[in-house]
N, C-alpha and C positions, 0 to 999 in steps of 0.2 A: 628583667631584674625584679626580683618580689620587695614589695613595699616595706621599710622599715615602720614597728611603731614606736612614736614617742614616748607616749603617756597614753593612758585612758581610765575611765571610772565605769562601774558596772551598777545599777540601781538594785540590779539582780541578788551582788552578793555584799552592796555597800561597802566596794573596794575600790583604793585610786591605785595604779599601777603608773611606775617612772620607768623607763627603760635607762639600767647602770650605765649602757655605752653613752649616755648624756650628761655624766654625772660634770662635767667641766661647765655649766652652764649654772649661770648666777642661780642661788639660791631663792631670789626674788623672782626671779624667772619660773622656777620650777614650783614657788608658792604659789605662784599667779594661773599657773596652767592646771596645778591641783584645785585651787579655787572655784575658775572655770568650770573643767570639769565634770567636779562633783556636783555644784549648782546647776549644771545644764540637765542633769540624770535626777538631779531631787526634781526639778521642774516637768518633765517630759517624760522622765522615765527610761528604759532602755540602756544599750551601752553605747560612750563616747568613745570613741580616738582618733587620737591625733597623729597619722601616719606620713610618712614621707614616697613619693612612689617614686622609680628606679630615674626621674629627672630631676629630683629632690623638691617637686612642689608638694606643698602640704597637704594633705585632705585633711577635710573633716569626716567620719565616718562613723554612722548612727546603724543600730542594729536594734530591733524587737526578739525576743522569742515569737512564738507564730501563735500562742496563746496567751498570751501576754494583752488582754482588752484593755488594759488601763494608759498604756504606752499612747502617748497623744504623735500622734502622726505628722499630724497638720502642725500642731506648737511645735514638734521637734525643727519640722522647715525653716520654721518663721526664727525659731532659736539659731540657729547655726546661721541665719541671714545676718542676725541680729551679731553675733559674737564678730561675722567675716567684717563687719562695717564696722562695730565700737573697738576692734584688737588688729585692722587691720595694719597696722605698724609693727605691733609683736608677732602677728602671724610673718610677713615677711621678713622682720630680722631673723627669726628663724629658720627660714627656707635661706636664707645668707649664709648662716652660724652652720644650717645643714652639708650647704655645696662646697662651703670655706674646709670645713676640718672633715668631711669625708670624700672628697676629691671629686665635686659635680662640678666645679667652675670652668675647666676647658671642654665642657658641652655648649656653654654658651656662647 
């Protein structure tokens, strides 16, 4: 099954993208994940998102262009370590919110 994505931001074209099939999720929610985000991409550079893979757990997934020097490789790690430990509450109510309303919960 191919990965859905949530959201993501692009430092590239300084754009946050929602994915509409999420649109039932609190507006706080979907500020807070814009938030993220784009501060994760002002910071490191690069493109974020936040994908779902075909057993509804979350990634996070970070992309360079391949000449892109400025893209901090090493911050990008340490950022996405950082986001998994200060939102790991909202990251998992979201892999719930995910399994609940697109039908992952009798895999578990």
């Amino acid at each position: 099954m191919e990965n859905k994505i949530l959201c993501g931001a692009s430092s590239y074209d300084q754009m946050f993208y929602f994915n509409p099939e999420f649109d039932r999720l609190p507006k706080a929610i979907k500020d807070e994940l814009q938030i993220m985000c784009v501060l994760f991409t002002e910071d490191v550079g690069g493109i974020l998102r936040l994908e779902f893979d075909g057993e509804g757990n979350l990634q996070l997934v970070v992309e360079s262009r391949p000449d892109d020097f400025l893209f901090d490789e090493i911050g990008s790690g340490l950022k996405i370590r950082e986001i998994q430990i200060d939102r790991r509450e909202l990251l998992e109510n979201l892999e719930t919110f995910y399994r609940l309303y697109h039908g992952h919960l009798e895999d578990n």
